[in-house]
Each structure stands twice: as structure tokens, then as C-alpha cells.
C-alpha positions in Angstrom: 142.3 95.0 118.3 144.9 95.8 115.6 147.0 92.5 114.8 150.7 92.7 112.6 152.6 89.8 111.3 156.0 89.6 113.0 158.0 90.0 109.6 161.6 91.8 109.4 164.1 92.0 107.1 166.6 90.0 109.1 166.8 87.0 109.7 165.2 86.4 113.0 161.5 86.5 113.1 158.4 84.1 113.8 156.3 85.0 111.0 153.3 84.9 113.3 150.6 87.7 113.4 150.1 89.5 116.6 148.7 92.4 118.7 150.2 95.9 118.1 151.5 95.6 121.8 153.7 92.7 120.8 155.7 95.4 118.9 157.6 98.0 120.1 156.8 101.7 118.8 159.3 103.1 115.9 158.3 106.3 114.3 161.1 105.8 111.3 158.1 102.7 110.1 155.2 103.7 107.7 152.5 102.3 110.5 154.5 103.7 113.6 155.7 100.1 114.8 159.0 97.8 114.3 158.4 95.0 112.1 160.1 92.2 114.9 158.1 91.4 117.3 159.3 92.4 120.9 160.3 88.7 121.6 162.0 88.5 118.2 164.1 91.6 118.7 165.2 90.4 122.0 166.7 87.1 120.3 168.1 89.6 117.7 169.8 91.3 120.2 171.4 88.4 122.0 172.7 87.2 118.8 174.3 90.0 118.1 175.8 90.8 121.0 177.1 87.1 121.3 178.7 87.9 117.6 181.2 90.5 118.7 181.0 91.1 122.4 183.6 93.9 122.2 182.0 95.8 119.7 178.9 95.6 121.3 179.7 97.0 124.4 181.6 99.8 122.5 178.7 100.7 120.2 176.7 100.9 123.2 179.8 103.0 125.4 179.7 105.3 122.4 176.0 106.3 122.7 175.8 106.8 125.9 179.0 109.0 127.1 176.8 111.1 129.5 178.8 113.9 128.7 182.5 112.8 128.4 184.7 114.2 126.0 185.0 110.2 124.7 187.9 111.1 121.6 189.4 107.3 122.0 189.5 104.7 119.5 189.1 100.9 120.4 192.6 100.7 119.4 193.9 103.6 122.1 192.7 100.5 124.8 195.4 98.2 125.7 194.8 94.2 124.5 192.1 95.9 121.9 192.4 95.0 118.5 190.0 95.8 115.6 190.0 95.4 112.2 188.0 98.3 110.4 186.4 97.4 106.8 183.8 99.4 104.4 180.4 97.7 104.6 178.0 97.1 101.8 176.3 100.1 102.2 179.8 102.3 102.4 180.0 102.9 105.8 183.5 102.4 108.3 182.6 99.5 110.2 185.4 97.4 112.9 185.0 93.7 113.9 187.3 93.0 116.8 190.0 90.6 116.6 191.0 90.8 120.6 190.1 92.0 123.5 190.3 91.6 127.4 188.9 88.8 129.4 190.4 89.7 132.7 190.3 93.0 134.7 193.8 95.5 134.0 193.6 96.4 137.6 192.6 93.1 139.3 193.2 90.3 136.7 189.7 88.7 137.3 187.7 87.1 134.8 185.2 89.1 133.0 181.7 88.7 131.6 181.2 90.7 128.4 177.6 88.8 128.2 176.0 90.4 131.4 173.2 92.5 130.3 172.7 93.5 133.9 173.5 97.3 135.1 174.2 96.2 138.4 176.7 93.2 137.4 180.0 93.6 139.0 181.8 91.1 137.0 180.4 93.3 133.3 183.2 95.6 131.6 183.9 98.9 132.3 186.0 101.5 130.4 188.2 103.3 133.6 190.7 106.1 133.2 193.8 105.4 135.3 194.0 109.2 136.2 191.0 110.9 137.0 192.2 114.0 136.3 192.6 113.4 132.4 190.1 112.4 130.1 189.4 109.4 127.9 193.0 109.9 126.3 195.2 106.9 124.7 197.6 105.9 127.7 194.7 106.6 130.3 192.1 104.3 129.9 191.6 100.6 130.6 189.1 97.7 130.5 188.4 96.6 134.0 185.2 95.1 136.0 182.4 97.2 136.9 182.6 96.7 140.9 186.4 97.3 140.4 185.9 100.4 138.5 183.1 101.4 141.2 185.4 100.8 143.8 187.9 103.0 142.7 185.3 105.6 142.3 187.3 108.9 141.9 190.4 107.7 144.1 193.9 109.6 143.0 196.2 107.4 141.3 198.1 106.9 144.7 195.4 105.9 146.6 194.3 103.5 144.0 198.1 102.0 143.7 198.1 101.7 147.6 194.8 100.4 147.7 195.9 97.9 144.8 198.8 96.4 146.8 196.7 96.3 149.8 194.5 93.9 148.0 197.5 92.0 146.7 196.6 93.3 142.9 199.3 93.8 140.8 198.4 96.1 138.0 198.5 95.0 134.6 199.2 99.1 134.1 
């Protein structure tokens, strides 16, 4: 059995050799493997996300648009604001200054720390109109179940269905 000392170049290791399945594959490293430890990279991750929550969850938005034409800017979201910045190694980075904690549509609280899919109370990007894309004016950051729940309802329906609830739209 093949061991590797749990070693990375951030901050956040154990320094504590281990089996090979302790680490997750990575083809980019010389000997195929990451250099954190699963467990490390885990706490890694946490961190990180508990740094900027926003930023985050748009980093992660970004990568996986499943095939939306996603031309919007963290700024084109109402109660976003970023501050962009070069970083050391020359590259356009943001670190967010504000963002929502309540739900446009709903005005219930919610959790940017859910890691869980399934969470209802997680965010979710929604586009007011259906019909358009992921345009400035047209999107908003809502809860998950809300956004769920208006599945692909028109913009009447949804407004109906809003002052049904007794929502008043924050749009």
C-alpha cells in the first residue's frame, strides 16, 4: 500500500502520511493525486466558502450553467455589490461587499451556507420572465423551493400566485 503525506501549499493541512485513497485523484499533480488529503480539502472548502458566501455560490453558478446563455455580472443582480481587484498573479478577481439575505419574491431568510442540493432555504439565481434570459432587469436572488415553485409559471401567474400567498414582491 502506497502512503503520501497530506502536504499542500495552503494553509490547511495535517501533515500526516496516509494511504493513496485518503487523496482524491488530480491528473494536473506529478504522482496523479492532490496533495490535501480528502478530509483536509473538505475543511478547505468550508473555509472558503464561509469567506465570501456570495462569491462562492457565483463561482460555482458560473461553472455549471447547464446550458444558459449566463451573460450577467454579479452587479446586474439587485442588492449585489462587488468590488473587482487584480490578484497577485494578474488575474480580475471580485470580493463581494453585499448581497441578499432574504428571498426578492418572498422576503424569507436565506442560507447561503447550505451545501445541500435539496435545501429549500439555499439561494437561487431566478429570472422574473421566463421568456428572457439571464439579462440585467430579469434576474433575482431568491430561495431554492421558491424558485422551484415558480417553476416556469408566466409572470402573471407568478404575481397572482404571489398575492395569494400574501408576498409582496421586492421586484
Amino acid at each position: 500500500m502506497k502512503y503520501k503525506i497530506c502536504k499542500p501549499n495552503k494553509t490547511i493541512y495535517c501533515s500526516k502520511s496516509k494511504p493513496l485513497e485518503e487523496f482524491a485523484i488530480n491528473k494536473k499533480m506529478k504522482d496523479g493525486y492532490d496533495n490535501r488529503c480528502k478530509s483536509c480539502h473538505t475543511i478547505y472548502k468550508k473555509e472558503r466558502r464561509e469567506k465570501d458566501v456570495f462569491k462562492y455560490y457565483w463561482q460555482t453558478k458560473i461553472s455549471h450553467t447547464n446550458g444558459h446563455d449566463f451573460t450577467i455580472t454579479p452587479n446586474d443582480i439587485p442588492g449585489v455589490d462587488i468590488e473587482t481587484f487584480i490578484n497577485s498573479r494578474g488575474k480580475t478577481e471580485f470580493k463581494t461587499n453585499k448581497y441578499p439575505t432574504d428571498c426578492s419574491y418572498s422576503g424569507l431568510e436565506i442560507n447561503w451556507l447550505t451545501t445541500d442540493k435539496t435545501s429549500d432555504n439555499g439561494p437561487s439565481i431566478d429570472r422574473w420572465d421566463n421568456s428572457l434570459g439571464y439579462i440585467p432587469g430579469n434576474v433575482y436572488i431568491v430561495r431554492r423551493g421558491i424558485n422551484s415553485m415558480k417553476g416556469t409559471a408566466s409572470v402573471e401567474s407568478w404575481r397572482s400566485t404571489m398575492k395569494d400567498l400574501g408576498w409582496r414582491s421586492n421586484v
